[in-house]
C-alpha positions as CSV (number, residue, x, y, z in Angstrom):
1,X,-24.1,130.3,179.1
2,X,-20.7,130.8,180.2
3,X,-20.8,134.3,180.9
4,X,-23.8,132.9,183.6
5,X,-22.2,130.5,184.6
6,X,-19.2,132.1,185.8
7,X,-21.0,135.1,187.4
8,X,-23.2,132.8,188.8
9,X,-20.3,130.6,190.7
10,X,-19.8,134.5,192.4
11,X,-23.4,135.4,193.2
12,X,-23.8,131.9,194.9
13,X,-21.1,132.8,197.6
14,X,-23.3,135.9,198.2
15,X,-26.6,133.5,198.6
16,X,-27.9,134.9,195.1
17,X,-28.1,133.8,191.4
18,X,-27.3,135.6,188.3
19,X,-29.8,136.7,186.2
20,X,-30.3,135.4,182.9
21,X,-29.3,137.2,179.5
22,X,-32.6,139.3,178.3
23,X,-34.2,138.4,174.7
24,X,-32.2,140.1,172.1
25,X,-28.9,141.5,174.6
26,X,-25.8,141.2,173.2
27,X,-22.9,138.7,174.9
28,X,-21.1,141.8,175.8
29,X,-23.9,143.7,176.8
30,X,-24.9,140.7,179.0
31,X,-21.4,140.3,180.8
32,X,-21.2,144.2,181.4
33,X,-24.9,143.6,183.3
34,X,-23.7,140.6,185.0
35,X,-20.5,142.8,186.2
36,X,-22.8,145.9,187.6
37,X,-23.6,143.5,190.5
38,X,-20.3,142.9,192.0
39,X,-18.6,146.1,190.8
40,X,-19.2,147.6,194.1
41,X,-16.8,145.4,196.0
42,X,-13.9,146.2,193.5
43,X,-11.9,149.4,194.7
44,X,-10.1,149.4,191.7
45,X,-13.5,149.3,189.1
46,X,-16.4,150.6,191.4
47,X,-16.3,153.8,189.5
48,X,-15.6,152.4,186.0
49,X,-18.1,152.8,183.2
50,X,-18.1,149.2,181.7
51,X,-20.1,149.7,179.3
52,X,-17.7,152.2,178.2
53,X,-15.2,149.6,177.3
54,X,-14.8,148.4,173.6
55,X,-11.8,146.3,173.8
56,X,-12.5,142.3,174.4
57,X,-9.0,141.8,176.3
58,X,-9.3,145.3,178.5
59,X,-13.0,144.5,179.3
60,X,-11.2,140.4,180.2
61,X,-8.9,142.2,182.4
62,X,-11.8,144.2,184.5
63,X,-13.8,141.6,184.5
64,X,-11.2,138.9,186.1
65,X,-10.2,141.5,188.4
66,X,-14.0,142.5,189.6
67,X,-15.1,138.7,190.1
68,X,-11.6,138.3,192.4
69,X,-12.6,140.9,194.5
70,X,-15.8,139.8,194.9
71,X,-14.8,136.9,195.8
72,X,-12.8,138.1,198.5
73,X,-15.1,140.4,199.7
74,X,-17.6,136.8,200.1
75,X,-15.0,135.6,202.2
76,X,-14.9,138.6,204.4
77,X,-18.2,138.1,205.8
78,X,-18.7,141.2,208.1
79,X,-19.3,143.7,205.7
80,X,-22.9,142.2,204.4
81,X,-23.8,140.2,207.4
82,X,-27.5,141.5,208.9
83,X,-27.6,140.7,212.8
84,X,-30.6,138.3,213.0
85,X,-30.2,136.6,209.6
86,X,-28.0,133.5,208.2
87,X,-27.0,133.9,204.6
88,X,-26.7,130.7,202.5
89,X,-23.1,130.7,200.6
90,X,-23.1,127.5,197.9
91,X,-19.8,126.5,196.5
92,X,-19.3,123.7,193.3
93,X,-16.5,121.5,193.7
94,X,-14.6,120.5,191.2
95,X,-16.3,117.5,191.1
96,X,-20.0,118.7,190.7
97,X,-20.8,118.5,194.1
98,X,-22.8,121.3,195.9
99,X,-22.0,122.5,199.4
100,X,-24.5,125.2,201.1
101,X,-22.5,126.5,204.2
102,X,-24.6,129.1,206.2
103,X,-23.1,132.1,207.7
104,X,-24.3,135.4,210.3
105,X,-25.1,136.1,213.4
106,X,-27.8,134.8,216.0
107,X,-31.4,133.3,214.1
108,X,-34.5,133.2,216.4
109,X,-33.1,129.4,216.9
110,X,-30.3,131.0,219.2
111,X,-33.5,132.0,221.8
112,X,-34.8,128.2,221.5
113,X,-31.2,127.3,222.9
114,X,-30.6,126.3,226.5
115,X,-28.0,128.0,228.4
116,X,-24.5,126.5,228.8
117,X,-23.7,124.1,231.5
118,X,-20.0,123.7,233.1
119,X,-17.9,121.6,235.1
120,X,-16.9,123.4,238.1
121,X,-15.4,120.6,240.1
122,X,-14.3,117.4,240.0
123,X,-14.5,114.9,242.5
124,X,-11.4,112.1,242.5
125,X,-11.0,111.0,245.7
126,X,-14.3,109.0,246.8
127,X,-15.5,110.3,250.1
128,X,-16.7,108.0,252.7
């Protein structure tokens, strides 16, 4: 459950959830399958065999460090953004609370909008 919950507090930034452990997987098995999903935005680990690693603080380290960069790569928002769609990114607060921000480019609600009216003068003297 924590495993989930922590790889889940990273997917929801992405507009995703994380999958749940499958009927008989191990914890470390799980975590390793949790980690395949962000281990693309990690320079560092994107060529790193998890499942490789035996050692609980080592595989700790890897997985800290792959969940920090996919959290910065969530708040870099150009590299997954589609043009024409809005992705959902949730956040928890400390508190409990959840806050769905949306982020992308133009929606088909950007056609329904009416162009932009401005001020070109302004009149303060009153003419007679």
């Amino acid at each position: 459950a924590a495993a989930q919950s922590r790889a889940d507090q990273v997917a929801q930034r992405f507009g995703k959830r994380a999958p749940a452990p499958m009927v008989g997987e191990s914890v470390q098995t799980y975590r390793g399958r949790l980690l395949l999903g962000f281990q693309s935005y990690s320079k560092d680990a994107a060529k790193l065999d998890i499942h490789t690693i035996n050692d609980p603080v080592a595989f700790g380290i890897i997985e800290d460090k792959i969940y920090a960069d996919a959290i910065a790569a969530a708040k870099d928002m150009s590299d997954f953004i589609v043009e024409g769609t809005i992705l959902p990114m949730t956040e928890v607060t400390p508190e409990g609370h959840r806050i769905t921000r949306y982020h992308g480019g133009r929606s088909f609600v950007h056609s329904l909008k009416p162009p932009a009216q401005y001020v070109r003068k302004f009149y303060t003297e009153r003419q007679h």
